[in-house]
PDB file of the backbone (N, CA, C, O) and the ligand in Angstrom, with CONECT records:
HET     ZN  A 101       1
ATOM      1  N   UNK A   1       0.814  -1.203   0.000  1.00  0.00           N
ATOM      2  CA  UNK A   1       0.000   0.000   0.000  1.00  0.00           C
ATOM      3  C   UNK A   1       0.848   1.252   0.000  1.00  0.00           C
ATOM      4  O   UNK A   1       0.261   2.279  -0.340  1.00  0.00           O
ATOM      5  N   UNK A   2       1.989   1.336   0.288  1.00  0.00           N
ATOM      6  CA  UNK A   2       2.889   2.733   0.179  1.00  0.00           C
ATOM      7  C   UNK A   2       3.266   3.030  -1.248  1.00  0.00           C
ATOM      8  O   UNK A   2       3.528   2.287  -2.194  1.00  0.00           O
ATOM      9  N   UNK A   3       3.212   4.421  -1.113  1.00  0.00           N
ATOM     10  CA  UNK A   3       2.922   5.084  -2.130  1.00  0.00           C
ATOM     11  C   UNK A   3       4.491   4.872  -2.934  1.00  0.00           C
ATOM     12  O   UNK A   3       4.590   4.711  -4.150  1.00  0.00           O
ATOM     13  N   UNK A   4       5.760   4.913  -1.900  1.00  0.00           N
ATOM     14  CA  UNK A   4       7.155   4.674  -2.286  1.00  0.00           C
ATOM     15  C   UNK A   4       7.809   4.332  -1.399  1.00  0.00           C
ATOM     16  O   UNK A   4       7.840   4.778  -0.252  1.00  0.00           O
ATOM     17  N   UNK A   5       8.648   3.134  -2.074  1.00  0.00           N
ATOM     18  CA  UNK A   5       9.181   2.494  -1.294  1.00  0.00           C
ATOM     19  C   UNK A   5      10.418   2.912  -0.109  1.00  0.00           C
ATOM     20  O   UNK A   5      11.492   3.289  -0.577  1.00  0.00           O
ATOM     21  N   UNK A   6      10.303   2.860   1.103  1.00  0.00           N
ATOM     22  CA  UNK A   6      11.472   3.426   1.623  1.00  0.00           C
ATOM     23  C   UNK A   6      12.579   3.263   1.834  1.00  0.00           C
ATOM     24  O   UNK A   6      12.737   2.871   2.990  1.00  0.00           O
ATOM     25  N   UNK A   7      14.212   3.447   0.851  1.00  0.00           N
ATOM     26  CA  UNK A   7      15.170   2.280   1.307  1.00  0.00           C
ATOM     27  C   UNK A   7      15.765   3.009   2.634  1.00  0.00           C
ATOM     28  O   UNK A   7      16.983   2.984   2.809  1.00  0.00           O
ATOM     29  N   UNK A   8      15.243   3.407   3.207  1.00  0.00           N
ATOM     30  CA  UNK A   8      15.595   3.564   4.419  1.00  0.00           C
ATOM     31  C   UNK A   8      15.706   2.229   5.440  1.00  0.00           C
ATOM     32  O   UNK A   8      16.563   2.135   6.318  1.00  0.00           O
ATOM     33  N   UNK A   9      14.702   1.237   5.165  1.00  0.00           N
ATOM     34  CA  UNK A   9      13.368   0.231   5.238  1.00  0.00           C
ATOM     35  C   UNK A   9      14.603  -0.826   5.970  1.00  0.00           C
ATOM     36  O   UNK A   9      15.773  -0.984   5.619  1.00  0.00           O
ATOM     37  N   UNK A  10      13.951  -1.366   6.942  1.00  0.00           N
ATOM     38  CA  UNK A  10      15.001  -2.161   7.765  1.00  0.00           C
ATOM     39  C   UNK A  10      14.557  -3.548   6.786  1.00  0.00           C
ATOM     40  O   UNK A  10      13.785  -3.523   5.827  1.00  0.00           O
ATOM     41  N   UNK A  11      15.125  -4.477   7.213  1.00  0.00           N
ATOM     42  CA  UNK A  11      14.902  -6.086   6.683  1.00  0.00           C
ATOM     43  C   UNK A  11      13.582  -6.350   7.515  1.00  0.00           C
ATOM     44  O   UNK A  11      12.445  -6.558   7.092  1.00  0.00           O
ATOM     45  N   UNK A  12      14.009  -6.292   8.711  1.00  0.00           N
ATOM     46  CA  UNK A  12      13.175  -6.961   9.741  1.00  0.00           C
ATOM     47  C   UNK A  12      11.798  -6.220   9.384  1.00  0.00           C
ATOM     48  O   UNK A  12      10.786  -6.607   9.968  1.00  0.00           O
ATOM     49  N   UNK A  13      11.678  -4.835   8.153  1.00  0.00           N
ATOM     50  CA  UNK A  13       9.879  -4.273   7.941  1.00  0.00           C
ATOM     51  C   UNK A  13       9.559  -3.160   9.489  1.00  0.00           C
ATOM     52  O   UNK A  13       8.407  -2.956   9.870  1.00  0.00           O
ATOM     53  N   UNK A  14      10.500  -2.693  10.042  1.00  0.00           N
ATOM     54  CA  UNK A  14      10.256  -2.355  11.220  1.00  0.00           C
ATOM     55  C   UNK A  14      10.339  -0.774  10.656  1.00  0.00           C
ATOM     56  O   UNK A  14      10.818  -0.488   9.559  1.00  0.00           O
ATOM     57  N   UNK A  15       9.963  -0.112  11.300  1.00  0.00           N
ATOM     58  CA  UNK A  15       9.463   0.970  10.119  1.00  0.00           C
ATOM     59  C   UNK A  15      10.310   1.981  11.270  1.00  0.00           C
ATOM     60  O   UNK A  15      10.521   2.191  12.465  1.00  0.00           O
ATOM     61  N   UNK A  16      10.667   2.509   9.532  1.00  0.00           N
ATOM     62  CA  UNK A  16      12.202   3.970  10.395  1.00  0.00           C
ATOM     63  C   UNK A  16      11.732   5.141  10.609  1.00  0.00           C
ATOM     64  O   UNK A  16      10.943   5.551   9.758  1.00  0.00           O
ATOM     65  N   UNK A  17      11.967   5.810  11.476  1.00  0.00           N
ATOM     66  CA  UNK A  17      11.783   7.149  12.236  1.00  0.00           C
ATOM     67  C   UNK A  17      12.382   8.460  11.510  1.00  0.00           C
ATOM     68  O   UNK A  17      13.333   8.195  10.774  1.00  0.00           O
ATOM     69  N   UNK A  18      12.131   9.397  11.552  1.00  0.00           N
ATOM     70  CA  UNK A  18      12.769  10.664  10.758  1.00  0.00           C
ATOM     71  C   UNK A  18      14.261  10.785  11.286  1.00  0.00           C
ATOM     72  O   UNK A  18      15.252  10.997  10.588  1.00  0.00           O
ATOM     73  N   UNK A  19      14.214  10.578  12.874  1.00  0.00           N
ATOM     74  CA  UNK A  19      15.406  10.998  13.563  1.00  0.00           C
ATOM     75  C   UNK A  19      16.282   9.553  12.778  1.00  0.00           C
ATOM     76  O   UNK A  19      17.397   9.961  12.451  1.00  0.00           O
ATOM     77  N   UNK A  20      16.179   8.637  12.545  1.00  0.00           N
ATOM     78  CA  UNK A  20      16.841   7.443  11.696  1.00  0.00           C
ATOM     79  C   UNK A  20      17.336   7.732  10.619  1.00  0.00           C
ATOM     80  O   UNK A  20      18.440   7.369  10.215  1.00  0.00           O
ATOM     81  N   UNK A  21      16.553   8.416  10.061  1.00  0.00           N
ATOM     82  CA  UNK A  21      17.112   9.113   8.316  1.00  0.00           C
ATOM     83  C   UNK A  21      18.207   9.685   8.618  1.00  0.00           C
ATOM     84  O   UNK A  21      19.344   9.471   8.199  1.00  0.00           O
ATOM     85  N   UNK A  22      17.746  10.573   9.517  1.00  0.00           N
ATOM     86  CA  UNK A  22      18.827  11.970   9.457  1.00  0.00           C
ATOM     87  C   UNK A  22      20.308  11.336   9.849  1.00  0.00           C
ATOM     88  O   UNK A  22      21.400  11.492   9.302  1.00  0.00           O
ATOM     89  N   UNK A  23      20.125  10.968  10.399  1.00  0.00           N
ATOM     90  CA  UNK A  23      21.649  10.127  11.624  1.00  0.00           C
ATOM     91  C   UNK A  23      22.469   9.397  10.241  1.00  0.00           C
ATOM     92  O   UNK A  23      23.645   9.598   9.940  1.00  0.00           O
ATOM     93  N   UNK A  24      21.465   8.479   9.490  1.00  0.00           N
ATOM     94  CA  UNK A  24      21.968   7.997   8.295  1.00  0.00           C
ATOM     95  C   UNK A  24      22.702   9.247   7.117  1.00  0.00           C
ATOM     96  O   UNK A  24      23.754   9.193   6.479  1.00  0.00           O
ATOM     97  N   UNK A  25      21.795  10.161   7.173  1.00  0.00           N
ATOM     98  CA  UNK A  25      22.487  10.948   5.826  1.00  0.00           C
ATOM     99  C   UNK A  25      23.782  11.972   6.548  1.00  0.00           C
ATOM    100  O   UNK A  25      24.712  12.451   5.900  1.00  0.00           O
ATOM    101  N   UNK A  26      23.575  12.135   7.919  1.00  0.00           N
ATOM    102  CA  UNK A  26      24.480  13.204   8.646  1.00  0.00           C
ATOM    103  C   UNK A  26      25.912  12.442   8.769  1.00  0.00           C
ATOM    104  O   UNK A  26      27.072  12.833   8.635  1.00  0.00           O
ATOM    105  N   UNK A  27      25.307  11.140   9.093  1.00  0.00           N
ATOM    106  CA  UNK A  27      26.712  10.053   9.122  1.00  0.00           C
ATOM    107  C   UNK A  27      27.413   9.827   7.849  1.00  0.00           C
ATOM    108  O   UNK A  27      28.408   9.103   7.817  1.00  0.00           O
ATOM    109  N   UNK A  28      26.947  10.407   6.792  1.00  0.00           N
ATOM    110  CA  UNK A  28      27.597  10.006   5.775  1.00  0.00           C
ATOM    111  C   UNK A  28      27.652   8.793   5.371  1.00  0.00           C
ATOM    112  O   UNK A  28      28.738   8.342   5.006  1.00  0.00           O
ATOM    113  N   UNK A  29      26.593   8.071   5.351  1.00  0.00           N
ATOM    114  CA  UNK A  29      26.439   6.592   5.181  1.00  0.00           C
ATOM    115  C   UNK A  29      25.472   6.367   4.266  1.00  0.00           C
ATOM    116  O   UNK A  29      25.281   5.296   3.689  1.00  0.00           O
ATOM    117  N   UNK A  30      24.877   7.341   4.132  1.00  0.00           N
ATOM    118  CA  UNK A  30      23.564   7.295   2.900  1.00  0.00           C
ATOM    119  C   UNK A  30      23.655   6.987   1.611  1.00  0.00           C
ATOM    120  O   UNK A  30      24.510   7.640   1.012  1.00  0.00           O
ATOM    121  N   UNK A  31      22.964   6.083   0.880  1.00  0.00           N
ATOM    122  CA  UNK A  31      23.061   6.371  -0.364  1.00  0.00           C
ATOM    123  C   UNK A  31      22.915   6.946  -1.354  1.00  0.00           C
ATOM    124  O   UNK A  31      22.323   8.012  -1.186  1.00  0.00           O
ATOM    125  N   UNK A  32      23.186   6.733  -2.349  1.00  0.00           N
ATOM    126  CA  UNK A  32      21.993   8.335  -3.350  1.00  0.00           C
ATOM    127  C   UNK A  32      21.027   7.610  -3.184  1.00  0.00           C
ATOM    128  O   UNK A  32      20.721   8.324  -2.230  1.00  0.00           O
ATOM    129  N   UNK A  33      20.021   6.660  -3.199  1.00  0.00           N
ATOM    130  CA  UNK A  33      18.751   6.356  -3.751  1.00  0.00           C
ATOM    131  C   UNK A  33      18.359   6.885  -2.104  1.00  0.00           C
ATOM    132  O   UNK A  33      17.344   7.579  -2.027  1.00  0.00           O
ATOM    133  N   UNK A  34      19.113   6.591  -0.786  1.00  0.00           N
ATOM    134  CA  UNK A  34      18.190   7.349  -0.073  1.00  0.00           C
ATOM    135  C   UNK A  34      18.722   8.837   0.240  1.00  0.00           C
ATOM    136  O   UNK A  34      18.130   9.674   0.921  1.00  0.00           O
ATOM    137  N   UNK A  35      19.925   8.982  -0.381  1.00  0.00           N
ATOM    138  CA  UNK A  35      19.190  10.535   0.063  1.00  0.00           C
ATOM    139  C   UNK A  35      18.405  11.571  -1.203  1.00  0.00           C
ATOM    140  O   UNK A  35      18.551  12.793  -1.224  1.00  0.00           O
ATOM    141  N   UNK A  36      17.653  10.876  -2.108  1.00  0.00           N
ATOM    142  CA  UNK A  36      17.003  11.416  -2.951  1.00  0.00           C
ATOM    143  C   UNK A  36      15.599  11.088  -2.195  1.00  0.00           C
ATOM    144  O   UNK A  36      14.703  11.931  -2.253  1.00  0.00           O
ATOM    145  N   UNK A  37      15.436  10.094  -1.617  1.00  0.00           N
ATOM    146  CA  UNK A  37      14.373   9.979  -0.590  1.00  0.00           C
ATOM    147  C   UNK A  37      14.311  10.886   0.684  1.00  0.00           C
ATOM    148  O   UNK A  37      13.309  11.319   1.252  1.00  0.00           O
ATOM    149  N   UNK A  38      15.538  11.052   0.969  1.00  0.00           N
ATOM    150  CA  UNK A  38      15.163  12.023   2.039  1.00  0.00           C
ATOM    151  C   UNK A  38      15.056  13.220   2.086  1.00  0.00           C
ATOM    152  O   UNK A  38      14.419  13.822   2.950  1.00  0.00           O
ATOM    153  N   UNK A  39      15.953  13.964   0.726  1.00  0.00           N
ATOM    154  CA  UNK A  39      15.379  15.119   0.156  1.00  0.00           C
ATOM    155  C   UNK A  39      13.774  15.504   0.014  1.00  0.00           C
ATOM    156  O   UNK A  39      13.190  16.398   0.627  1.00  0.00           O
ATOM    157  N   UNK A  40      13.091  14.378  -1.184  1.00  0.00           N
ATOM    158  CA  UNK A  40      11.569  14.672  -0.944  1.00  0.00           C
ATOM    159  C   UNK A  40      10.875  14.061   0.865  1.00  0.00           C
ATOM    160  O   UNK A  40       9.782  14.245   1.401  1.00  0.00           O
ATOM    161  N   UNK A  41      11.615  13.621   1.140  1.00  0.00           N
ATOM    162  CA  UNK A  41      10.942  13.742   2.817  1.00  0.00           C
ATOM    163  C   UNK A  41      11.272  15.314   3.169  1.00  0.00           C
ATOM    164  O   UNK A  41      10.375  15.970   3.700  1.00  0.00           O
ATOM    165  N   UNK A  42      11.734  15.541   3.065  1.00  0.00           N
ATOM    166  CA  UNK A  42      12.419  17.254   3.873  1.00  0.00           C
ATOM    167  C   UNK A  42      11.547  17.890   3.770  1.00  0.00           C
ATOM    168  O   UNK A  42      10.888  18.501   4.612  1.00  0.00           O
ATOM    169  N   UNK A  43      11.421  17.762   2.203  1.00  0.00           N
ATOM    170  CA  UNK A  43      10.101  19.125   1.575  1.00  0.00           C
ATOM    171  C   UNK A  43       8.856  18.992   2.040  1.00  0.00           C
ATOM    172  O   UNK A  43       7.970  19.608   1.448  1.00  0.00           O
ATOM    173  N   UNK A  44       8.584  18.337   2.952  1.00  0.00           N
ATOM    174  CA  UNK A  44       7.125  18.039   3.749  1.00  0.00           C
ATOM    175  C   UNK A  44       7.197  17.961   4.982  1.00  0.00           C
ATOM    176  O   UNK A  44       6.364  18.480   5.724  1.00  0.00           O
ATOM    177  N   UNK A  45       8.260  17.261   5.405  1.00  0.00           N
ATOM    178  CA  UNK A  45       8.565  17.558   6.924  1.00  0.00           C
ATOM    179  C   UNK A  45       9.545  19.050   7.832  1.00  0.00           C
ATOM    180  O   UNK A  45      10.705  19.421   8.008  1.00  0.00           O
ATOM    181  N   UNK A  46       8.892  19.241   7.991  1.00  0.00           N
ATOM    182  CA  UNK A  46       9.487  20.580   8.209  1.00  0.00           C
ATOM    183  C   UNK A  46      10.716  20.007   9.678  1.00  0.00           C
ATOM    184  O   UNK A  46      11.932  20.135   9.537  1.00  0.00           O
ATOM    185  N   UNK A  47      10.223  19.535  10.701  1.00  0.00           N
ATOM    186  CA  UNK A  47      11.266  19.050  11.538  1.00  0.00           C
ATOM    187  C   UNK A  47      12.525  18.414  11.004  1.00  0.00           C
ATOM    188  O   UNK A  47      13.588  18.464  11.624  1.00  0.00           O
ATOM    189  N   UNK A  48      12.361  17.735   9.681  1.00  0.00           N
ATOM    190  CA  UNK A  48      13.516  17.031   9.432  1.00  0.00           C
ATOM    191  C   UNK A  48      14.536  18.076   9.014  1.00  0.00           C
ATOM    192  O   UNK A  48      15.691  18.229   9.408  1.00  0.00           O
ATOM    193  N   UNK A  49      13.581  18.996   7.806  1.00  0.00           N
ATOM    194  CA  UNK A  49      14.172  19.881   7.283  1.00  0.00           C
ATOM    195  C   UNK A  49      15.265  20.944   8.285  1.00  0.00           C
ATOM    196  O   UNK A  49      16.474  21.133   8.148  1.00  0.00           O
ATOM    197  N   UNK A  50      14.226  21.562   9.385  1.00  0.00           N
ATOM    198  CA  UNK A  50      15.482  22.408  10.209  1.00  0.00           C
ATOM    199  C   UNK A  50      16.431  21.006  10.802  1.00  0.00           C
ATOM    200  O   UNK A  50      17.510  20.911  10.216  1.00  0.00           O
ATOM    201  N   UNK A  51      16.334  20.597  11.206  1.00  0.00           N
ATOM    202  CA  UNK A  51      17.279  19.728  12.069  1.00  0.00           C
ATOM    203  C   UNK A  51      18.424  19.419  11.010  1.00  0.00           C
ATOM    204  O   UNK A  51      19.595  19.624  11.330  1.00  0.00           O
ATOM    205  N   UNK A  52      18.130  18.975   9.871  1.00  0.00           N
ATOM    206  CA  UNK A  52      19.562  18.832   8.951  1.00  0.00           C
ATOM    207  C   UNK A  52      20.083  20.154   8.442  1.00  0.00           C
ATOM    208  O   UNK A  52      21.271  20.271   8.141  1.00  0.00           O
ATOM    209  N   UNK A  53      19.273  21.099   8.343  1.00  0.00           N
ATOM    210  CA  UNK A  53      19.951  22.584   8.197  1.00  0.00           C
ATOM    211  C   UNK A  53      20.468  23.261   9.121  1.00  0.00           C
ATOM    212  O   UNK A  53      21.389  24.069   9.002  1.00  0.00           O
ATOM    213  N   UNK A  54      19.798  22.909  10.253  1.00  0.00           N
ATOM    214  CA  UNK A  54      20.972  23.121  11.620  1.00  0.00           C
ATOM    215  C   UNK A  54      22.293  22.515  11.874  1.00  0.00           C
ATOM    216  O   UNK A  54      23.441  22.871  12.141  1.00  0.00           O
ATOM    217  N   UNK A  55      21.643  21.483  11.678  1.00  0.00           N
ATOM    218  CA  UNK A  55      23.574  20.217  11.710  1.00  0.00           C
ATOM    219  C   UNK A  55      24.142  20.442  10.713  1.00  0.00           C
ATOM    220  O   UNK A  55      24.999  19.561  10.650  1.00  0.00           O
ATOM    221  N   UNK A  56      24.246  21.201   9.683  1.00  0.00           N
ATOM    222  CA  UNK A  56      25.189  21.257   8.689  1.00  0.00           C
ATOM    223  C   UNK A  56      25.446  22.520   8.823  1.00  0.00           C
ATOM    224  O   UNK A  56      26.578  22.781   8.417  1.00  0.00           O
ATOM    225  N   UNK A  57      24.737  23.634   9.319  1.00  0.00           N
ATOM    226  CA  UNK A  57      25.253  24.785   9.721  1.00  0.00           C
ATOM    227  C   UNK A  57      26.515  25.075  10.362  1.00  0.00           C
ATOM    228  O   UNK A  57      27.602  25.556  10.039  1.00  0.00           O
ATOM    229  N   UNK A  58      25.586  24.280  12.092  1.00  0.00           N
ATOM    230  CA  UNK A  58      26.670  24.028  12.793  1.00  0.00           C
ATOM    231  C   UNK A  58      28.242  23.171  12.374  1.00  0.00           C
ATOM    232  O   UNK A  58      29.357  23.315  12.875  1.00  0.00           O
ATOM    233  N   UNK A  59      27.856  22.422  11.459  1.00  0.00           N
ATOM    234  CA  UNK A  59      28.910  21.630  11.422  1.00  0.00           C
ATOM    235  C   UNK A  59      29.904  22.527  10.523  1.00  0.00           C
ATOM    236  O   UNK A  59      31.112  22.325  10.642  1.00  0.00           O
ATOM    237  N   UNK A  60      29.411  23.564   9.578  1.00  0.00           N
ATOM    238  CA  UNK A  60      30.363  24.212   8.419  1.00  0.00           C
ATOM    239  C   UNK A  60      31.194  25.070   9.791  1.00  0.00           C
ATOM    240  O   UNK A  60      32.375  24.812  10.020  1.00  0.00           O
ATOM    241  N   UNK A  61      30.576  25.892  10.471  1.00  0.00           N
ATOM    242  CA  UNK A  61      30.781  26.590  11.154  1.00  0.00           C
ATOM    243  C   UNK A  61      32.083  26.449  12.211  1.00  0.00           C
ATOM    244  O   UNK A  61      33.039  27.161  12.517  1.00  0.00           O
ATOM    245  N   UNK A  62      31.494  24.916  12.651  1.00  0.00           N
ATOM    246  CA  UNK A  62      32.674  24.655  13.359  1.00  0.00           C
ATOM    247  C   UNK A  62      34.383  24.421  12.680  1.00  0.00           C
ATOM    248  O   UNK A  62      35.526  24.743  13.003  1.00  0.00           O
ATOM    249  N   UNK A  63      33.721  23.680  11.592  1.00  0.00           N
ATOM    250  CA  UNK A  63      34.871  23.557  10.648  1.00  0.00           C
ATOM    251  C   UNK A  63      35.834  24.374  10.299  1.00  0.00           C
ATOM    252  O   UNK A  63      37.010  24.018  10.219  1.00  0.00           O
ATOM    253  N   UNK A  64      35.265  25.966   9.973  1.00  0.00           N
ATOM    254  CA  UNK A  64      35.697  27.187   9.438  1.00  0.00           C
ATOM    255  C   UNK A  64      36.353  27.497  10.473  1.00  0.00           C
ATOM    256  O   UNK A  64      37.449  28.058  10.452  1.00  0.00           O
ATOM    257  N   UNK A  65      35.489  27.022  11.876  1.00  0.00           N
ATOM    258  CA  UNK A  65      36.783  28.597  12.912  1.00  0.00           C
ATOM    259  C   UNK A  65      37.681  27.149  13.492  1.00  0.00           C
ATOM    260  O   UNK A  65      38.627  27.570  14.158  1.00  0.00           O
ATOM    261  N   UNK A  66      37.684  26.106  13.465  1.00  0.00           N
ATOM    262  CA  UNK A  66      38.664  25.173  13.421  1.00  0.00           C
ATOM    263  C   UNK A  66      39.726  24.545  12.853  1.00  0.00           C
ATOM    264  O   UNK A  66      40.035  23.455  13.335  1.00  0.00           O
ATOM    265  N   UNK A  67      40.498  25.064  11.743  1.00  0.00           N
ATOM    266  CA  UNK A  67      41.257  24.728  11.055  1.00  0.00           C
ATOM    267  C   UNK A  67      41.299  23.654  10.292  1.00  0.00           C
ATOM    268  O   UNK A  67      42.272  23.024   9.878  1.00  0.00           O
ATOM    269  N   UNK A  68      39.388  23.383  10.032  1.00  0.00           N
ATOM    270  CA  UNK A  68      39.152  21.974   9.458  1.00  0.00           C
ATOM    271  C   UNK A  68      39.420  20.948   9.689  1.00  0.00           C
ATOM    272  O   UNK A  68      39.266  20.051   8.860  1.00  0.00           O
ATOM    273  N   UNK A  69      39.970  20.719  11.038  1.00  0.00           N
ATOM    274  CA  UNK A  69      39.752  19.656  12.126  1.00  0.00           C
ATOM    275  C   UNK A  69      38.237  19.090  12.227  1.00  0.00           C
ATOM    276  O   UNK A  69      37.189  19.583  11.809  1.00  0.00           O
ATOM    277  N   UNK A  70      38.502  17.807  12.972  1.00  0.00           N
ATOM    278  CA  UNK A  70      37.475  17.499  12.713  1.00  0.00           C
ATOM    279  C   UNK A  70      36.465  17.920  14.169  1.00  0.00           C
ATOM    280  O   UNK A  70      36.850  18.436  15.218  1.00  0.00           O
ATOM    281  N   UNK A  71      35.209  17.530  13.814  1.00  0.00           N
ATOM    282  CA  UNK A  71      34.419  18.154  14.694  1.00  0.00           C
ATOM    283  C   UNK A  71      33.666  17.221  15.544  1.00  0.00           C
ATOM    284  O   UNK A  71      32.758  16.463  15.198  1.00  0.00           O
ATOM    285  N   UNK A  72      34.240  17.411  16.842  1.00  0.00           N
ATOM    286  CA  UNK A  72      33.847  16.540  17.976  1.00  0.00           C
ATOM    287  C   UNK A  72      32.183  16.406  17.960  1.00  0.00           C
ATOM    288  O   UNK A  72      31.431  17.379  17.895  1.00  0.00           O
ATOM    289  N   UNK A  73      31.701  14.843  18.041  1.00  0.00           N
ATOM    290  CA  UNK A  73      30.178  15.030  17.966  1.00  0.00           C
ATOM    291  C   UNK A  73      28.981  15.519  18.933  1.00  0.00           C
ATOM    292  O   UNK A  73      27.803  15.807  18.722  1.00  0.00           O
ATOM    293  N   UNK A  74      30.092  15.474  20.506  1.00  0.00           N
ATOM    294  CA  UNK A  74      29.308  15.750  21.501  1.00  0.00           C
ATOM    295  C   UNK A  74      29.367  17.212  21.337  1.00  0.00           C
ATOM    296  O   UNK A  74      28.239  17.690  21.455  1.00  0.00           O
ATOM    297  N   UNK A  75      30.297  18.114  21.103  1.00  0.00           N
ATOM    298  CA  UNK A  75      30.093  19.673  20.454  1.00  0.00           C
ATOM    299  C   UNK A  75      28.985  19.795  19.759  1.00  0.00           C
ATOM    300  O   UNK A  75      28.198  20.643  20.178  1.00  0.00           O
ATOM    301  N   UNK A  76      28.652  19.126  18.704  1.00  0.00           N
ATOM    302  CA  UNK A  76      27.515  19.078  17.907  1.00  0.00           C
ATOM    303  C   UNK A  76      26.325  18.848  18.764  1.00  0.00           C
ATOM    304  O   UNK A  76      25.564  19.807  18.640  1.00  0.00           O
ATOM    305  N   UNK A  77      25.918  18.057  19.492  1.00  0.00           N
ATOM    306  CA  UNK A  77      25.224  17.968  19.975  1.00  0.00           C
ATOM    307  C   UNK A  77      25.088  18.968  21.282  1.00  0.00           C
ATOM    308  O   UNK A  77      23.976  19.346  21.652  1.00  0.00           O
ATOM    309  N   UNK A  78      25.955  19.255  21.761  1.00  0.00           N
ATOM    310  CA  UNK A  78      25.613  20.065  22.783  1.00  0.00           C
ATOM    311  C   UNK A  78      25.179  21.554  22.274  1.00  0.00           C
ATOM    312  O   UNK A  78      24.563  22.357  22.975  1.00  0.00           O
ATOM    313  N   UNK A  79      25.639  21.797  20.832  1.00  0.00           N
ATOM    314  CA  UNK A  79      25.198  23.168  20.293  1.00  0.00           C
ATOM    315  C   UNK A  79      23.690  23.126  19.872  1.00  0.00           C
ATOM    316  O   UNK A  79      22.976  24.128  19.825  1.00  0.00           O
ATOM    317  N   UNK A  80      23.256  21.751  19.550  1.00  0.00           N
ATOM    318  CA  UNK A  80      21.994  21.706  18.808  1.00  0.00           C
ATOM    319  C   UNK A  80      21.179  21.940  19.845  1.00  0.00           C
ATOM    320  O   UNK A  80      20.167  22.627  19.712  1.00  0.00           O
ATOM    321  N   UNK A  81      21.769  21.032  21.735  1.00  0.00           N
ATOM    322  CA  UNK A  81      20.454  21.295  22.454  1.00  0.00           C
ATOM    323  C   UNK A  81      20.179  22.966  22.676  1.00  0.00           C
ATOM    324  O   UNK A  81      19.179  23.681  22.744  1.00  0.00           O
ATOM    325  N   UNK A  82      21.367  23.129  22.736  1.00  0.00           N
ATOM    326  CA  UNK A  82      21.146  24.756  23.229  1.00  0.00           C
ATOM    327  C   UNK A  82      20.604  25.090  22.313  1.00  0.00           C
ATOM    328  O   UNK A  82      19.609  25.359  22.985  1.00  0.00           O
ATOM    329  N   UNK A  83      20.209  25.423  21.036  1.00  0.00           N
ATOM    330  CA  UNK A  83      19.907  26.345  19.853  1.00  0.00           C
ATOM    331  C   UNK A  83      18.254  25.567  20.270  1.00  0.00           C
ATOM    332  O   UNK A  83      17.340  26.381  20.401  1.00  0.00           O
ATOM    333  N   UNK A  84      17.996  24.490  20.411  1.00  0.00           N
ATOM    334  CA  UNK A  84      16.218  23.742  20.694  1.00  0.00           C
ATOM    335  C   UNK A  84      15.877  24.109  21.662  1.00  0.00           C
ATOM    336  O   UNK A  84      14.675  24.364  21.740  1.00  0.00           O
ATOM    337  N   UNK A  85      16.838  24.348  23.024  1.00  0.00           N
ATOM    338  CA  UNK A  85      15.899  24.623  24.161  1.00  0.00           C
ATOM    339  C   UNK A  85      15.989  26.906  24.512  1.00  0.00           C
ATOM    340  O   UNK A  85      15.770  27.645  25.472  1.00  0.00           O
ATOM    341  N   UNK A  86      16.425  27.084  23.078  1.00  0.00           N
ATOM    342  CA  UNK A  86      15.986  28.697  22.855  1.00  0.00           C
ATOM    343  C   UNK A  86      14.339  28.591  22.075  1.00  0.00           C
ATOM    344  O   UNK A  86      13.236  28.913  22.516  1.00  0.00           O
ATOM    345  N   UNK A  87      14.759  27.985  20.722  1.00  0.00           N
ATOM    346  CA  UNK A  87      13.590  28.075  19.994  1.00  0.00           C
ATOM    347  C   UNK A  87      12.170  27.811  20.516  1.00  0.00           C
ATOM    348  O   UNK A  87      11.204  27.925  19.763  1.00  0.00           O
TER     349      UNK A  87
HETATM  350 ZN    ZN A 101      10.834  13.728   8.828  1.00  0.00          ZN2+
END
């Protein structure tokens, strides 16, 4: 009955969460076929949408005033709660 298929899509049929996508495409583990899926997910979900435009913000950001080192993930995360528990 779905309209398209999700290769997000576990084996086990256990059905994936938005916060699942994102972790997949942020990790750099995605494929093109899903992140052409998760692109048209974005354009409807608005939560997914800021949350990956935040983490890539943050993440250019850190990069730039870091000498392109890499960027510790608990930094990342500790910037995202703060920027969620303003909004
Ligand atoms: Zn979503």
């Amino acid at each position: 009955m779905s309209h398209l298929d999700n290769p997000f899509s576990k084996p086990s049929g256990e059905k994936v969460t938005c916060l699942e996508m994102l972790q997949v495409i942020l990790d750099g583990e995605a494929t093109e076929e899903q992140h052409l899926y998760f692109k048209k997910h974005m354009d409807a979900c608005m939560p997914c949408y800021k949350s990956f435009e935040l983490d890539m913000q943050i993440r250019q950001l850190i990069k730039s005033k870091c000498c392109g080192g890499q960027v510790p993930e608990d930094l990342v995360d500790r910037i995202k709660s703060q920027v969620n528990s303003i909004s």
